[in-house]
N, CA and C atoms as an extended XYZ file, in Angstrom:
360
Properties=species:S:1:pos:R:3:atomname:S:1:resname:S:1:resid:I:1 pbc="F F F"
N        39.776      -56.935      -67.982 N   UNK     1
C        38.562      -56.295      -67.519 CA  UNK     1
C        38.939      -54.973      -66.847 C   UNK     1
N        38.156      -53.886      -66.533 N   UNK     2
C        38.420      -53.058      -66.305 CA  UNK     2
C        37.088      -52.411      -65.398 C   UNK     2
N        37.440      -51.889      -64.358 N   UNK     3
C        36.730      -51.187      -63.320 CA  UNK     3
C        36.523      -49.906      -63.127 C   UNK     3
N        35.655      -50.166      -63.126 N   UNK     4
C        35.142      -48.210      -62.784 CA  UNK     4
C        34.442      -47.942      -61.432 C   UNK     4
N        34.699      -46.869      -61.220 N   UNK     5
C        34.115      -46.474      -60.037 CA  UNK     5
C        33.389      -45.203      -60.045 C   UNK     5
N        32.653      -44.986      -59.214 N   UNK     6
C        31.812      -43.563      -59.534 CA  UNK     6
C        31.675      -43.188      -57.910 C   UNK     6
N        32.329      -42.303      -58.077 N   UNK     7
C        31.970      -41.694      -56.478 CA  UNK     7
C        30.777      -40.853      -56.939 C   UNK     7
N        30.000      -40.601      -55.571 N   UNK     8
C        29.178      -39.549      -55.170 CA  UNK     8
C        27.633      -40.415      -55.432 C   UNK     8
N        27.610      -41.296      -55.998 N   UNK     9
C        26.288      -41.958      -56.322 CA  UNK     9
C        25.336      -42.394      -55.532 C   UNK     9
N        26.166      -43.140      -54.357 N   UNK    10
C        25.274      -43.167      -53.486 CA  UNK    10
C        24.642      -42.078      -52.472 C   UNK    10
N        25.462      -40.991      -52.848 N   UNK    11
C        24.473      -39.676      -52.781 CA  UNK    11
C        23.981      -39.201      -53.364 C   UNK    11
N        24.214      -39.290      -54.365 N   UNK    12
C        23.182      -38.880      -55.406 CA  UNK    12
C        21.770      -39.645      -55.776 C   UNK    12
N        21.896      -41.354      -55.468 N   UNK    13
C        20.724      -42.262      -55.328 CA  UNK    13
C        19.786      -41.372      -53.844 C   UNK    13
N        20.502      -40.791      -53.006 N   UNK    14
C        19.476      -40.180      -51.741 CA  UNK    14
C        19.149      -39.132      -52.315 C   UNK    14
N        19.849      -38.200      -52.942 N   UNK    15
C        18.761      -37.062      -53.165 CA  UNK    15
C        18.047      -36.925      -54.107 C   UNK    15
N        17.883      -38.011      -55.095 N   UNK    16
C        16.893      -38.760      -56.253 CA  UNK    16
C        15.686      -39.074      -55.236 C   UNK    16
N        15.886      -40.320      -54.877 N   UNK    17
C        14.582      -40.615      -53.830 CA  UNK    17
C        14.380      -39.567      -52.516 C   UNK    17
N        14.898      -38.593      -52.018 N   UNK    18
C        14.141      -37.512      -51.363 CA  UNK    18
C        13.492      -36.889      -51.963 C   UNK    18
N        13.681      -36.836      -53.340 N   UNK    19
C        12.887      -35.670      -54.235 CA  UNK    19
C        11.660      -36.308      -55.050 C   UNK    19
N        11.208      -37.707      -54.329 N   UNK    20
C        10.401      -38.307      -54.841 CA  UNK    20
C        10.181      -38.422      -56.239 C   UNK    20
N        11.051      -38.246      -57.138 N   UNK    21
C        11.429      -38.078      -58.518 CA  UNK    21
C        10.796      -38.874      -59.517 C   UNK    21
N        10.607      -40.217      -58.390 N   UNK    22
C        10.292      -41.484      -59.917 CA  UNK    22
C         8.370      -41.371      -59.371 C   UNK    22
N         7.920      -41.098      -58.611 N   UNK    23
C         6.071      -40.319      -58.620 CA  UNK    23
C         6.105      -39.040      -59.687 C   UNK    23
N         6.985      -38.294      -59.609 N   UNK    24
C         6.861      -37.342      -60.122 CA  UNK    24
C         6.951      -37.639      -61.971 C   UNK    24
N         7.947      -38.362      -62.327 N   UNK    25
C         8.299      -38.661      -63.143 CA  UNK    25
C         7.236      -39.631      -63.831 C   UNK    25
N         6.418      -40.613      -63.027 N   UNK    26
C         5.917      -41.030      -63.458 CA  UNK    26
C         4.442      -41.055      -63.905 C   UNK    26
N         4.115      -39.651      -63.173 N   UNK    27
C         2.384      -39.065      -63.789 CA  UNK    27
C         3.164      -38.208      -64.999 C   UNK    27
N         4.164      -37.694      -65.071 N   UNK    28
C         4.496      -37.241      -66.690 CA  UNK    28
C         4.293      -38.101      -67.312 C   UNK    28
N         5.118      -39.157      -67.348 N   UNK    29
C         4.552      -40.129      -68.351 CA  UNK    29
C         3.221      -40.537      -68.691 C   UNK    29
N         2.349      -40.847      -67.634 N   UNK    30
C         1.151      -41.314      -67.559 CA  UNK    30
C         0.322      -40.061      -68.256 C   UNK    30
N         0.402      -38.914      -68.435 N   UNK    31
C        -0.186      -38.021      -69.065 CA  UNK    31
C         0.371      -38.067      -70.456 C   UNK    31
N         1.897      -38.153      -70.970 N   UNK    32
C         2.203      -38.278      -72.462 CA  UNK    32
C         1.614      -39.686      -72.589 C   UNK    32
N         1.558      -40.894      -71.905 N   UNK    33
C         0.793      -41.654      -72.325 CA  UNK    33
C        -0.953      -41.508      -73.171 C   UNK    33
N        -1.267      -40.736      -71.961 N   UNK    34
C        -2.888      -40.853      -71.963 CA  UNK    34
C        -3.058      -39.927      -73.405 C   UNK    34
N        -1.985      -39.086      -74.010 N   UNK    35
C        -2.222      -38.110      -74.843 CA  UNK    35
C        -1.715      -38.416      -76.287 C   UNK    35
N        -0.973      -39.591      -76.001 N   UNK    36
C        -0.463      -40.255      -77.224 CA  UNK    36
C        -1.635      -41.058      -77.825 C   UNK    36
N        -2.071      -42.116      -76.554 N   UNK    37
C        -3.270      -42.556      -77.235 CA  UNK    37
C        -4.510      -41.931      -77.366 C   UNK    37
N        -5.067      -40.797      -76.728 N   UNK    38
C        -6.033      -40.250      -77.370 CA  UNK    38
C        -5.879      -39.828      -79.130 C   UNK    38
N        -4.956      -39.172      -79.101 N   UNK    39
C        -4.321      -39.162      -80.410 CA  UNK    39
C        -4.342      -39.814      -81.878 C   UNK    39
N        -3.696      -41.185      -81.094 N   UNK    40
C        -4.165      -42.328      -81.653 CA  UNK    40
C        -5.223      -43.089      -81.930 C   UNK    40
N        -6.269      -42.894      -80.950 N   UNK    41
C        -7.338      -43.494      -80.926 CA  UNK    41
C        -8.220      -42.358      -82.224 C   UNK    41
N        -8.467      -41.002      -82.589 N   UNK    42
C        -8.619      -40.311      -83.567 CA  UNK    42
C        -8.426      -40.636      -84.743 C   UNK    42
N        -6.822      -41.357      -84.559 N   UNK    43
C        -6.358      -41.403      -86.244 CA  UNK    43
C        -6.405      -43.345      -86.490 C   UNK    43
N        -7.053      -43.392      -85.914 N   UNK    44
C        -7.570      -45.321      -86.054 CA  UNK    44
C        -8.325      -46.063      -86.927 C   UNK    44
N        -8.115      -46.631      -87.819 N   UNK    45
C        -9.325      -46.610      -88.893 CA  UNK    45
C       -10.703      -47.153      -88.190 C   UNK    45
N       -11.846      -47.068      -88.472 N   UNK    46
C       -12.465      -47.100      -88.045 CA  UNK    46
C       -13.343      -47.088      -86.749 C   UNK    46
N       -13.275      -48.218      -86.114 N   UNK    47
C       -14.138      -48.407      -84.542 CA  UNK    47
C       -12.709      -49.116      -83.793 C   UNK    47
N       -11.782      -49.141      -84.134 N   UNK    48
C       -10.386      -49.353      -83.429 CA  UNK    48
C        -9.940      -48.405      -82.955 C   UNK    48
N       -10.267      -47.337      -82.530 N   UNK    49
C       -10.187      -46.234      -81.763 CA  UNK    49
C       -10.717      -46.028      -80.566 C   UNK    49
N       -11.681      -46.841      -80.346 N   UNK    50
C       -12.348      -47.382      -79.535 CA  UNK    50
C       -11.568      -48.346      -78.445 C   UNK    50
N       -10.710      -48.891      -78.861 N   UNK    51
C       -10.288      -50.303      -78.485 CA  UNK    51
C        -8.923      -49.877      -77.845 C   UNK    51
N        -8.372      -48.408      -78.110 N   UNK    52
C        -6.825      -47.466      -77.613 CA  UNK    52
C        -6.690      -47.747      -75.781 C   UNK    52
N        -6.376      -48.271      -75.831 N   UNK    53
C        -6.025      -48.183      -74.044 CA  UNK    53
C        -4.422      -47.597      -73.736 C   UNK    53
N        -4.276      -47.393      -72.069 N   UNK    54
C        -3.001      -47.064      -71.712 CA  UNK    54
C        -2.717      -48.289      -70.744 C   UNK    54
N        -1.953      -49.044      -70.686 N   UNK    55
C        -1.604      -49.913      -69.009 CA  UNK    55
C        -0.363      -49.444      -69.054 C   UNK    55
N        -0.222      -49.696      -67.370 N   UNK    56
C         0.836      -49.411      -66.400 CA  UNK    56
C         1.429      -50.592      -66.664 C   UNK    56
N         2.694      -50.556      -66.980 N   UNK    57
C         3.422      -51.765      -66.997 CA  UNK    57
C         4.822      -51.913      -65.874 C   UNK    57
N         4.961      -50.739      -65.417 N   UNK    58
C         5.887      -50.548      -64.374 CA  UNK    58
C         6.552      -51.933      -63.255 C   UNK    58
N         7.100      -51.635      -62.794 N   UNK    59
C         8.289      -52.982      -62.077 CA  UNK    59
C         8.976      -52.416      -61.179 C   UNK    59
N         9.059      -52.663      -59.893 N   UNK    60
C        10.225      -51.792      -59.643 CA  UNK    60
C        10.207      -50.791      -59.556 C   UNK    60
N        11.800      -50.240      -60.059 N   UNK    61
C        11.627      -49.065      -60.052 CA  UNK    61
C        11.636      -48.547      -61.721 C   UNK    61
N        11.451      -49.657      -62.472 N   UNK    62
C        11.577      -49.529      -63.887 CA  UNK    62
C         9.554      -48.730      -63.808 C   UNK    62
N         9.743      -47.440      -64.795 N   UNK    63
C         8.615      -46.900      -64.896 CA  UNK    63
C         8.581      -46.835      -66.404 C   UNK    63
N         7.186      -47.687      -67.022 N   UNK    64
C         6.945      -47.931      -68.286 CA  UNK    64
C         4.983      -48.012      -68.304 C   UNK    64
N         5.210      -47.157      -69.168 N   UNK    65
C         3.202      -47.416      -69.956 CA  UNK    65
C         3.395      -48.040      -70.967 C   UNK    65
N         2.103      -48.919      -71.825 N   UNK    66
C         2.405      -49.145      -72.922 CA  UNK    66
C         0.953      -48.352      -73.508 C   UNK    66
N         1.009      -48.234      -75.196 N   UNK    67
C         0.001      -47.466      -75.279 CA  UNK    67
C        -0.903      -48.712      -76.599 C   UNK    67
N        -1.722      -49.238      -76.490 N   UNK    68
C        -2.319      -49.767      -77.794 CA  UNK    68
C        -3.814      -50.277      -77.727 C   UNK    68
N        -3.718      -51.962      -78.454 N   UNK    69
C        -4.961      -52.150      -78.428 CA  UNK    69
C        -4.984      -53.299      -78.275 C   UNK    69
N        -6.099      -54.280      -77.777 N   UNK    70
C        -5.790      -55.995      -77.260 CA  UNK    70
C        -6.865      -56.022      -79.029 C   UNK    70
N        -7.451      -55.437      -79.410 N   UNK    71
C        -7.975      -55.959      -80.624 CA  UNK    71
C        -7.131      -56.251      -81.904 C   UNK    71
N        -7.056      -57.823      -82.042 N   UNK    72
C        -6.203      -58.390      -83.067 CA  UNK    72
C        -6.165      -57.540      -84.172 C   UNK    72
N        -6.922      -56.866      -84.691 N   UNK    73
C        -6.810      -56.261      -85.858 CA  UNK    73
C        -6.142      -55.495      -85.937 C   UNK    73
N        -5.452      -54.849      -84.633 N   UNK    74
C        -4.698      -53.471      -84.911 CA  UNK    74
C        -3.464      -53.579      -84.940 C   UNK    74
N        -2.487      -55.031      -84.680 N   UNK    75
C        -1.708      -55.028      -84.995 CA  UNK    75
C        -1.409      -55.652      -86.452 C   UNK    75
N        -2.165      -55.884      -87.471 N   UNK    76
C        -2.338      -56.614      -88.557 CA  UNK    76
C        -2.468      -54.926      -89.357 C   UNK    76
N        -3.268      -54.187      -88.792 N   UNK    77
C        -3.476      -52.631      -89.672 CA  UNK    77
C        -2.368      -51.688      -89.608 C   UNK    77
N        -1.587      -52.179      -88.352 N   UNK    78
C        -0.233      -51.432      -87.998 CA  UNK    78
C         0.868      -51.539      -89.195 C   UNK    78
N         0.981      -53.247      -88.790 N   UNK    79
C         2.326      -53.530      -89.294 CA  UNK    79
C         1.739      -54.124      -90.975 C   UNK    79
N         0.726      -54.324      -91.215 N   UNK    80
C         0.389      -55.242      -92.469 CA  UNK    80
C         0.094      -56.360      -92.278 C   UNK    80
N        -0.099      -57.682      -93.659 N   UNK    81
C         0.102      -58.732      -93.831 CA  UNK    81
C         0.346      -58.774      -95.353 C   UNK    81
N         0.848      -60.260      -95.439 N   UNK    82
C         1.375      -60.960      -96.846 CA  UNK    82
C         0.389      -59.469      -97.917 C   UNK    82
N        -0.983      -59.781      -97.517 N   UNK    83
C        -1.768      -59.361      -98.746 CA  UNK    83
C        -2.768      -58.017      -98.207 C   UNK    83
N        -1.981      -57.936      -97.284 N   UNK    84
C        -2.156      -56.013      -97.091 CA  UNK    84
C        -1.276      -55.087      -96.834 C   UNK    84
N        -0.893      -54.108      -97.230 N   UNK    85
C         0.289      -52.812      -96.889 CA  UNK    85
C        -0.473      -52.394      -95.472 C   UNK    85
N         0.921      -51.989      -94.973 N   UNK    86
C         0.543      -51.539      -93.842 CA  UNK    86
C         0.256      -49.884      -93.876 C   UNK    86
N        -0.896      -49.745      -92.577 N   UNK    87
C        -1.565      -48.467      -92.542 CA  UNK    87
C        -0.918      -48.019      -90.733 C   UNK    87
N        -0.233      -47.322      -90.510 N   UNK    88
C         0.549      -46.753      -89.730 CA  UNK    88
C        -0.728      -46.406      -88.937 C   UNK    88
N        -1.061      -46.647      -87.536 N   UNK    89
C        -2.261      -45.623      -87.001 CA  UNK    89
C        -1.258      -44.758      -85.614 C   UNK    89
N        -0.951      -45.855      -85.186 N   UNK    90
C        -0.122      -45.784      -83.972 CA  UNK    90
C         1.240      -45.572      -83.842 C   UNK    90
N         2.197      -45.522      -84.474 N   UNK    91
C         3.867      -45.526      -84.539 CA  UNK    91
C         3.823      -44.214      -85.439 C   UNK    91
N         3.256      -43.663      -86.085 N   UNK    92
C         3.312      -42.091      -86.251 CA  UNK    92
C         2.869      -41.221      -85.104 C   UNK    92
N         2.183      -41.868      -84.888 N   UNK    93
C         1.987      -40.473      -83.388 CA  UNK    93
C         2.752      -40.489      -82.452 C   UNK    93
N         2.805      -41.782      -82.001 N   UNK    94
C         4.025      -41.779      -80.860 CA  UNK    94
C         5.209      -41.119      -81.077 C   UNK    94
N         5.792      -41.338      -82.628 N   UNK    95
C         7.216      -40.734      -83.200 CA  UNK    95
C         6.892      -39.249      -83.253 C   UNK    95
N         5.938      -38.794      -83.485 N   UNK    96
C         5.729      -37.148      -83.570 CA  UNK    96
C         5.569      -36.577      -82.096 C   UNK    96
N         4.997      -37.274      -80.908 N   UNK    97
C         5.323      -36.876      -79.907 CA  UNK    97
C         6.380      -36.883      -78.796 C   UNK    97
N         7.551      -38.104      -79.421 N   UNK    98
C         8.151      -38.376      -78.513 CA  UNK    98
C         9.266      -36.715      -78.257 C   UNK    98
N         9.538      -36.014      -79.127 N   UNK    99
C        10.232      -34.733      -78.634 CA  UNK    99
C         9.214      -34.034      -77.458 C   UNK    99
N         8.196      -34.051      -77.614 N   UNK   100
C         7.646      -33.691      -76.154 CA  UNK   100
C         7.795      -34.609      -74.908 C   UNK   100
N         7.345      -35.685      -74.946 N   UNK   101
C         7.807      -36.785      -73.980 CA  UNK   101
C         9.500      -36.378      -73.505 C   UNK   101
N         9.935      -36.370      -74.055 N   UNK   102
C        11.495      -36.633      -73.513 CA  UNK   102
C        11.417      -34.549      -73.125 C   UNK   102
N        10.711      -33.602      -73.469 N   UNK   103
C        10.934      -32.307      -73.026 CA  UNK   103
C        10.506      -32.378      -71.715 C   UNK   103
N         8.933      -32.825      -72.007 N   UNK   104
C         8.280      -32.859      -70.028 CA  UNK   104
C         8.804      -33.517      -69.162 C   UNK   104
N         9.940      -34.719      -69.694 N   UNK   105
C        10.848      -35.711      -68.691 CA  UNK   105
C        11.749      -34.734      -67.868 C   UNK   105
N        12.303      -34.079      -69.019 N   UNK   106
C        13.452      -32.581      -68.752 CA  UNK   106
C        12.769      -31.830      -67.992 C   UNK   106
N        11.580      -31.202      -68.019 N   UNK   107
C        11.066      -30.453      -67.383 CA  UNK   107
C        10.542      -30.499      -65.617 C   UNK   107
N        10.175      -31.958      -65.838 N   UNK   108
C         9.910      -32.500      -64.419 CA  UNK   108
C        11.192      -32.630      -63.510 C   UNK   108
N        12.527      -32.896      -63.828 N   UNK   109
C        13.466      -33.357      -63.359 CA  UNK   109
C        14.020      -32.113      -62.758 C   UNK   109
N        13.651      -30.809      -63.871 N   UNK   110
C        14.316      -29.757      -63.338 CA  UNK   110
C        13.533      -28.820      -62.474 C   UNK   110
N        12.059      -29.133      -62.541 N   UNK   111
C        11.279      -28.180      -61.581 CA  UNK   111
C        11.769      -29.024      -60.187 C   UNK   111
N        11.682      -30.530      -59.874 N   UNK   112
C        11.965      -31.124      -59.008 CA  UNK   112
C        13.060      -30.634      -58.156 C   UNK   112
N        14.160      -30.181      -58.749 N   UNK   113
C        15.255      -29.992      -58.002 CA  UNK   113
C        15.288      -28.338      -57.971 C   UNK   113
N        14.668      -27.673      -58.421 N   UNK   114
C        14.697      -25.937      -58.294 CA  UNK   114
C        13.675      -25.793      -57.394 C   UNK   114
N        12.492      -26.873      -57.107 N   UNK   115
C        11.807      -26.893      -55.529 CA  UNK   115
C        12.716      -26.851      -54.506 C   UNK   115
N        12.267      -26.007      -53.248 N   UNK   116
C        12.883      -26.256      -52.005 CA  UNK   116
C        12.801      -27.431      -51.424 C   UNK   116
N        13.539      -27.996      -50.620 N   UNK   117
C        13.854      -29.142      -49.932 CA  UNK   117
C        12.678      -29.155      -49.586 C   UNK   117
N        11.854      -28.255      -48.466 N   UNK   118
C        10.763      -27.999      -47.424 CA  UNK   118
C         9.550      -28.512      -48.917 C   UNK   118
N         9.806      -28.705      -49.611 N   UNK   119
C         8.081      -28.900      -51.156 CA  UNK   119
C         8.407      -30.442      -51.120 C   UNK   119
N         9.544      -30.636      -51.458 N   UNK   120
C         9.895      -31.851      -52.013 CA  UNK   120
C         9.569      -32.783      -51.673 C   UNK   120
């Protein structure tokens, strides 16, 4: 087995949480959320567009949205069955937005720390 060590982390865990990072971090998400499924909810076949929600699924300090629909049908129109091909509504949009998602992640992290201490 083999050990590692990482100096500086537990300073670096303090000036993460002084910079209130994971609030900050986590209305980014909550906005690529809310914008994925509007998105989605557009390209939905029919009145299942209707049915697009966002929940907070967060834990901790684990920060997670999920984006879909509690109406059975939409995971049957997603993925298929035996005696239907599947019609993509939701896993194309998400995949076409996630290069923005992961840019505004970048973006938040770095306005965060180019703020003065005195904002933060």
């Amino acid at each position: 087995m083999t050990a590692v060590s990482i100096r500086g982390l537990a300073r670096l865990r303090r000036r993460l949480g002084a910079r209130d990072l994971s609030r900050e971090t986590k209305e980014a998400l909550r906005r690529e959320a809310e914008a994925i499924a509007q998105e989605a909810a557009r390209g939905a076949p029919g009145r299942l567009g209707q049915t697009v929600e966002v929940r907070d699924t967060s834990q901790g300090s684990r920060i997670a949205f999920e984006v879909g629909t509690s109406h059975r049908a939409g995971w049957f129109i997603e993925h298929g069955t035996v005696h239907r091909a599947a019609t993509p509504w939701l896993w194309p949009v998400f995949r076409a937005r996630l290069p923005r998602v992961k840019q505004r992640l970048r973006n938040t992290v770095v306005a965060t720390f180019k703020r003065p201490r005195s904002e933060a």
